[in-house]
C-alpha positions in Angstrom: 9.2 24.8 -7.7 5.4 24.4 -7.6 3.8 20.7 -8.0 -0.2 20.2 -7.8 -2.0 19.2 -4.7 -1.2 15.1 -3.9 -1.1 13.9 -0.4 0.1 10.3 0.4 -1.8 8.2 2.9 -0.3 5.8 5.4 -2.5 2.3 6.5 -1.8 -0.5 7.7 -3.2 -3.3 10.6 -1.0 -3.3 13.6 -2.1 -6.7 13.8 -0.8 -7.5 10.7 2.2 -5.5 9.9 3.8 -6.3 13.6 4.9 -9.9 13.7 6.2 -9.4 10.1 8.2 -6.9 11.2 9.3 -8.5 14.2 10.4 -11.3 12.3 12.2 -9.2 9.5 13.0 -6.1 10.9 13.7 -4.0 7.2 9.7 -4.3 6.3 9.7 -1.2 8.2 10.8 0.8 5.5 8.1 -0.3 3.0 5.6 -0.8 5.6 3.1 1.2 6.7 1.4 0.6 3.1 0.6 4.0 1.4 -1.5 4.9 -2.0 -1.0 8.3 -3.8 -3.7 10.6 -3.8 -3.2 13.8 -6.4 -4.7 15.8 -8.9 -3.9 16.3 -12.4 -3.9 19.5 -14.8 -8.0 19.7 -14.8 -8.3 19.5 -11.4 -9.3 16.0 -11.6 -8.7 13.9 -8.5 -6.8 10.4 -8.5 -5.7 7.8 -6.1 -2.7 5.4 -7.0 -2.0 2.1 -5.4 0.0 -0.7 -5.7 -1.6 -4.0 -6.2 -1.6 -7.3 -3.9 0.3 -8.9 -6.5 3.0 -6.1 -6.5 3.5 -5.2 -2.9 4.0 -9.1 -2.6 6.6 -10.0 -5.7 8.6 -6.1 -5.0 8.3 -5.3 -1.7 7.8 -8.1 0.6 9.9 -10.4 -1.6 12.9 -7.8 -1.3 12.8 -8.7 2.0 13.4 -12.5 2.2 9.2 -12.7 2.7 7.3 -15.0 0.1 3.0 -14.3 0.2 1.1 -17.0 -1.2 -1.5 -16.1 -4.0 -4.0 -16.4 -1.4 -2.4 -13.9 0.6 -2.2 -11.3 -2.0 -6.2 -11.8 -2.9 -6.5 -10.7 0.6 -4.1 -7.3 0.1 -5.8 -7.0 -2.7 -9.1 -7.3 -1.1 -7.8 -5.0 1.8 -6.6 -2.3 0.1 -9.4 -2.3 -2.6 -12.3 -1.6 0.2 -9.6 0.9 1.8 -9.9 2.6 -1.4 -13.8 2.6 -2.3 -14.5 3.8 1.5 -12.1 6.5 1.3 -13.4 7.7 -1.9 -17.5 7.7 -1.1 
């Protein structure tokens, strides 16, 4: 079986992902975050992410972990420059 090129990418802050995981050890298996980079039929690249608003009402909320709006802006922020730099 054959699929087209896609590679996913691991980030995350150290500073940031630590303490939550301390404090609820099964953030581990949805953290580091990741986006989806991969190509379609025309050879046309693409990078797939979730949003602030998802990783905080799926993921981190599947784990006992509530992120104030405020807090998913800044995801959002975070992984939105992640995303533009990567891409330059």
């Amino acid at each position: 079986m054959t699929l087209r090129t896609r590679t996913v990418v691991l980030f995350g802050s150290p500073r940031a992902g630590t303490p939550g995981m301390a404090a609820n050890p099964t953030l581990a298996i949805d953290l580091p975050m990741r986006v989806l980079v991969w190509e379609d039929e025309q050879g046309r690249t693409f990078v797939t992410r979730n949003t602030g608003a998802d990783i905080a009402q799926r993921v981190f909320a599947r784990h006992g972990v509530a992120v104030p709006p405020e807090g998913q802006r800044n995801t959002e922020a975070f992984i939105e420059n992640l995303v533009r730099k990567a891409t330059e």
